[in-house]
MIFIZA-892650 format. One record per residue: residue number from 1; residue in one letter; x, y, z of N, C-alpha, C in turn. Coordinates in steps of 0.05 Angstrom, whole numbers, plus 5000, padded with zeros to 4 digits. Layout:
% residues N
+--------+-------+------+------+------+------+------+------+------+------+------+
! drenpa ! marro !  n_X !  n_Y !  n_Z ! ca_X ! ca_Y ! ca_Z !  c_X !  c_Y !  c_Z !
+--------+-------+------+------+------+------+------+------+------+------+------+
!    NUM !     A !    X !    Y !    Z !    X !    Y !    Z !    X !    Y !    Z !
...
+--------+-------+------+------+------+------+------+------+------+------+------+
***
This chain:
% residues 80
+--------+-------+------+------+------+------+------+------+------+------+------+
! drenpa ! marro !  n_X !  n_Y !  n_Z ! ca_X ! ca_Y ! ca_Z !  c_X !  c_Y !  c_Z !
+--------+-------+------+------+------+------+------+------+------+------+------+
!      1 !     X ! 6150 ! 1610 ! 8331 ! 6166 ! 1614 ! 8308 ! 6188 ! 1593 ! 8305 !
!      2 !     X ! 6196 ! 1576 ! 8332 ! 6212 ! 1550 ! 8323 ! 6207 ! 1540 ! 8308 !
!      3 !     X ! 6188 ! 1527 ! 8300 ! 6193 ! 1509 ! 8277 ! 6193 ! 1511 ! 8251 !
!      4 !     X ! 6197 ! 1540 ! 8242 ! 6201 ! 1552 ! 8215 ! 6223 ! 1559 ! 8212 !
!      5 !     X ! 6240 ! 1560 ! 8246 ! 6276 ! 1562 ! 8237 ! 6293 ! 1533 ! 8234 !
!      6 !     X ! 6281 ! 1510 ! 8241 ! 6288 ! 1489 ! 8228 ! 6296 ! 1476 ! 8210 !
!      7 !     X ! 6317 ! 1470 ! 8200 ! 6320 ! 1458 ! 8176 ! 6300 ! 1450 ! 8158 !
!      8 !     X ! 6286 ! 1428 ! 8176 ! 6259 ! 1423 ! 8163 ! 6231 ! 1437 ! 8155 !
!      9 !     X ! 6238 ! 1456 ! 8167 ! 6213 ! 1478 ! 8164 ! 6224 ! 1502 ! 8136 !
!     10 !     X ! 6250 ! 1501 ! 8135 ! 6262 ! 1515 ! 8116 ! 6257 ! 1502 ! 8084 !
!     11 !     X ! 6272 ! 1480 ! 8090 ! 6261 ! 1463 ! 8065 ! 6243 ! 1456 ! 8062 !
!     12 !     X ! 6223 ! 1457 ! 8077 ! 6186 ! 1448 ! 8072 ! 6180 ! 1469 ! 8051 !
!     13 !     X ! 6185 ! 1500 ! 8065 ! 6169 ! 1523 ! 8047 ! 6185 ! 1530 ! 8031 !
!     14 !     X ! 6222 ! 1533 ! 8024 ! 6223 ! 1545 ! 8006 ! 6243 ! 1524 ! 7983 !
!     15 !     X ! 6234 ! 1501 ! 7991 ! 6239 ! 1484 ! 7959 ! 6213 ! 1487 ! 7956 !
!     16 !     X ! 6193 ! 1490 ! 7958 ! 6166 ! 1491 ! 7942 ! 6170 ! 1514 ! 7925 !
!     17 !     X ! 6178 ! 1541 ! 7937 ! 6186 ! 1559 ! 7915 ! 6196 ! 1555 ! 7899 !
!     18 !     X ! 6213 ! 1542 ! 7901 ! 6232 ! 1537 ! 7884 ! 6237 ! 1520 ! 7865 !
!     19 !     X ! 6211 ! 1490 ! 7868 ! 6206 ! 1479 ! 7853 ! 6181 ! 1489 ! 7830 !
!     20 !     X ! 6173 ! 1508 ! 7848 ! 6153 ! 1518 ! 7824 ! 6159 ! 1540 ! 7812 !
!     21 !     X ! 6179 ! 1550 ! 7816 ! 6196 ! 1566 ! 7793 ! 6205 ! 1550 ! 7778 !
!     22 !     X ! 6217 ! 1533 ! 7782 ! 6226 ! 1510 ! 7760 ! 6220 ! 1503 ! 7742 !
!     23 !     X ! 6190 ! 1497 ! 7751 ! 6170 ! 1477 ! 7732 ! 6152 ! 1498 ! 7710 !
!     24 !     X ! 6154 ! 1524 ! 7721 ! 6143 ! 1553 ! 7705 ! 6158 ! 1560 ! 7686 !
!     25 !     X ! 6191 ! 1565 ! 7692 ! 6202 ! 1578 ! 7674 ! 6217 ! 1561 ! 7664 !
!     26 !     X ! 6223 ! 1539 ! 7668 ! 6242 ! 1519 ! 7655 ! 6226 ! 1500 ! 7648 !
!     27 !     X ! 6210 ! 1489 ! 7654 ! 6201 ! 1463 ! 7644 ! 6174 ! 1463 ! 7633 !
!     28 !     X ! 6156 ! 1491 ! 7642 ! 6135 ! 1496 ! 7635 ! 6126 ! 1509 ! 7604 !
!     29 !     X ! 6154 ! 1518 ! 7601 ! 6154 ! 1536 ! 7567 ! 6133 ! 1559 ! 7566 !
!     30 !     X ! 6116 ! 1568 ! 7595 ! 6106 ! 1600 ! 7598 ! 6127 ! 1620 ! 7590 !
!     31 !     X ! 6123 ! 1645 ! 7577 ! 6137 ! 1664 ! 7577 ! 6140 ! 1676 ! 7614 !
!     32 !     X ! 6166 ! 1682 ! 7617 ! 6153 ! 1694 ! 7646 ! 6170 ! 1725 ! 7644 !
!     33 !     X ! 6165 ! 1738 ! 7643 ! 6172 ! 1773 ! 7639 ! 6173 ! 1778 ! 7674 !
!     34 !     X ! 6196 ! 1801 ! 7674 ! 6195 ! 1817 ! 7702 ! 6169 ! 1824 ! 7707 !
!     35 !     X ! 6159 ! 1842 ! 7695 ! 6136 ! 1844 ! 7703 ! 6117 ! 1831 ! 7719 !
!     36 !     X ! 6118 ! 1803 ! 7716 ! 6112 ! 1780 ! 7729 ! 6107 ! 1782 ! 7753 !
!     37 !     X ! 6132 ! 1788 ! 7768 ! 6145 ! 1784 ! 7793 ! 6128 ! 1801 ! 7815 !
!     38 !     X ! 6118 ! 1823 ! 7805 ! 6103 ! 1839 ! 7820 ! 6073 ! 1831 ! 7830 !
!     39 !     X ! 6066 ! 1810 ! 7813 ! 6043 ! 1796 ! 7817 ! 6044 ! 1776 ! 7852 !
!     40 !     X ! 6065 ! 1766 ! 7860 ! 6065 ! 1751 ! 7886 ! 6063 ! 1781 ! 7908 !
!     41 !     X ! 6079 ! 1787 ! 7912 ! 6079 ! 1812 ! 7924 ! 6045 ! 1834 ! 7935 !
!     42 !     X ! 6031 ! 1831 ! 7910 ! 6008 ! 1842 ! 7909 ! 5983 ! 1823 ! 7922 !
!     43 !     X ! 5996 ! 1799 ! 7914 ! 5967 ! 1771 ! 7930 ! 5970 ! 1767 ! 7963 !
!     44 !     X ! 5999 ! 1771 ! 7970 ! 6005 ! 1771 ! 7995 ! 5995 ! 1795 ! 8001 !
!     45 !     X ! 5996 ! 1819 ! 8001 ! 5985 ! 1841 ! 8005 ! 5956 ! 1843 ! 8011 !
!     46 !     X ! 5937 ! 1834 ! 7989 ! 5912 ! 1826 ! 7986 ! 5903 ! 1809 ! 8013 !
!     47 !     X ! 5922 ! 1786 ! 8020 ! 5916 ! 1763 ! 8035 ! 5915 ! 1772 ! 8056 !
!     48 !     X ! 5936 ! 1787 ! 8068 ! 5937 ! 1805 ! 8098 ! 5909 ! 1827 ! 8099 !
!     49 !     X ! 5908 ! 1831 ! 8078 ! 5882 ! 1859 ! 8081 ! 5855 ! 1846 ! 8089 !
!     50 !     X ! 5853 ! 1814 ! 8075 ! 5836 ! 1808 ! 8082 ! 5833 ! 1791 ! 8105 !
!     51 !     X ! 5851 ! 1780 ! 8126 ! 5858 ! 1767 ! 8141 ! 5853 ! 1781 ! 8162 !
!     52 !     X ! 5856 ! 1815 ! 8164 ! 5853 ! 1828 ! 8176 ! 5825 ! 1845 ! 8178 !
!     53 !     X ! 5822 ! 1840 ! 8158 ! 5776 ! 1843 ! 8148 ! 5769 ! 1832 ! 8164 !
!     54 !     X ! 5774 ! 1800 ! 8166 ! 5756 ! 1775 ! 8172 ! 5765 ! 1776 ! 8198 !
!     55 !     X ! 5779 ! 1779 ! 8208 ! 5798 ! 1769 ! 8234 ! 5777 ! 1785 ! 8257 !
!     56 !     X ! 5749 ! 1803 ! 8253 ! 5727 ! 1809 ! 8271 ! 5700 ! 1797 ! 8263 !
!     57 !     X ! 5702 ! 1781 ! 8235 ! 5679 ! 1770 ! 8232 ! 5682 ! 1739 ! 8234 !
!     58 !     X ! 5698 ! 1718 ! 8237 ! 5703 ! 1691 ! 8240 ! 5690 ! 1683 ! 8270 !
!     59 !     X ! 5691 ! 1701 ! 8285 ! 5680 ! 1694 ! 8307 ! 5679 ! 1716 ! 8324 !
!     60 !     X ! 5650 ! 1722 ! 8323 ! 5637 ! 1757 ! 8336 ! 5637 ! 1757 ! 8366 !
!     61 !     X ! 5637 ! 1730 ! 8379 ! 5637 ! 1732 ! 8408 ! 5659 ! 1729 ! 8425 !
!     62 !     X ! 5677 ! 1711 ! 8406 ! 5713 ! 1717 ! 8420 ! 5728 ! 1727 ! 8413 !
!     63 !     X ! 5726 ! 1762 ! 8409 ! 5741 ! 1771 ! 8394 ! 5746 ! 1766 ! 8368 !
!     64 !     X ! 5774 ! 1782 ! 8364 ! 5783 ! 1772 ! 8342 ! 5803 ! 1745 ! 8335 !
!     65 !     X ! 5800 ! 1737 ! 8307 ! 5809 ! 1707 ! 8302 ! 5841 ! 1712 ! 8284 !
!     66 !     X ! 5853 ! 1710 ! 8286 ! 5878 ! 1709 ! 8260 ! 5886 ! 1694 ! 8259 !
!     67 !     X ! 5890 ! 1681 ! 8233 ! 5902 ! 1662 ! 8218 ! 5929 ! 1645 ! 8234 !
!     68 !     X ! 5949 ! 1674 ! 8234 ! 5978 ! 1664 ! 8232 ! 5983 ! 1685 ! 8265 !
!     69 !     X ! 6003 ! 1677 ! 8286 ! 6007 ! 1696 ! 8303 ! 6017 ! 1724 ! 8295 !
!     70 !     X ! 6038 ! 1727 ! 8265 ! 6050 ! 1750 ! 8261 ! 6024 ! 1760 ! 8250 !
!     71 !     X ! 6005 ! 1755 ! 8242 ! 5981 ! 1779 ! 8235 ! 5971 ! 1783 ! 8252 !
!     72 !     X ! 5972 ! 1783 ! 8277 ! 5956 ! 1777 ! 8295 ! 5961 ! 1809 ! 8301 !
!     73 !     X ! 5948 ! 1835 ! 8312 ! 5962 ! 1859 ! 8320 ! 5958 ! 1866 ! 8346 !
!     74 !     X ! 5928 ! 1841 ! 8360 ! 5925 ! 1854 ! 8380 ! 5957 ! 1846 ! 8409 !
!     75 !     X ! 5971 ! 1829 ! 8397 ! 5991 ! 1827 ! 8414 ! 6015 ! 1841 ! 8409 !
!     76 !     X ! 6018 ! 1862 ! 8407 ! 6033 ! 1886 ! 8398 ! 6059 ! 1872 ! 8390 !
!     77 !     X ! 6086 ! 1888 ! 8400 ! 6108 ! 1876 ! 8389 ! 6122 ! 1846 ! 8399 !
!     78 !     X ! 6112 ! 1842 ! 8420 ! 6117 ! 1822 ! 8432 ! 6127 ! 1793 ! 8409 !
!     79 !     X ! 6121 ! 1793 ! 8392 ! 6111 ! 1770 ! 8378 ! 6136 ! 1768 ! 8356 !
!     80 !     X ! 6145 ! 1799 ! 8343 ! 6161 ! 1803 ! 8320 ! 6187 ! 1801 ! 8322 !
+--------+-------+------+------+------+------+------+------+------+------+------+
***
């Protein structure tokens, strides 16, 4: 998890947010309604469900596979 508390790891992922909020609601001329907002929330949700589908079918003979270490469950709390 070092290198996501980095300066550089900070500004890698969340000026991207932030530039694409920008370019959506300011510069893009989309309507963007609250409503909106609930849409990120739900894809991440989706993404873990399926991360956690796949994470016994990517590879049937070494266990399980996960993406990212925090999805990972078989290493209990150790990780969080």
């Amino acid at each position: 998890t070092e290198p996501f508390k980095t300066f550089y790891g900070l500004i890698t992922h969340n000026c991207n947010v932030l530039f694409v909020a920008i370019e959506v609601c300011l510069l893009g001329g989309l309507p963007v309604e609250l409503s909106h907002f609930a849409v990120g929330p739900l894809v991440g949700l989706v993404y873990v469900l399926f991360s956690w589908w796949m994470s016994t079918r990517w590879d049937r003979d070494n266990g399980p596979q996960f993406l990212y270490f925090f999805l990972d469950t078989t290493l209990g709390w150790s990780t969080t």
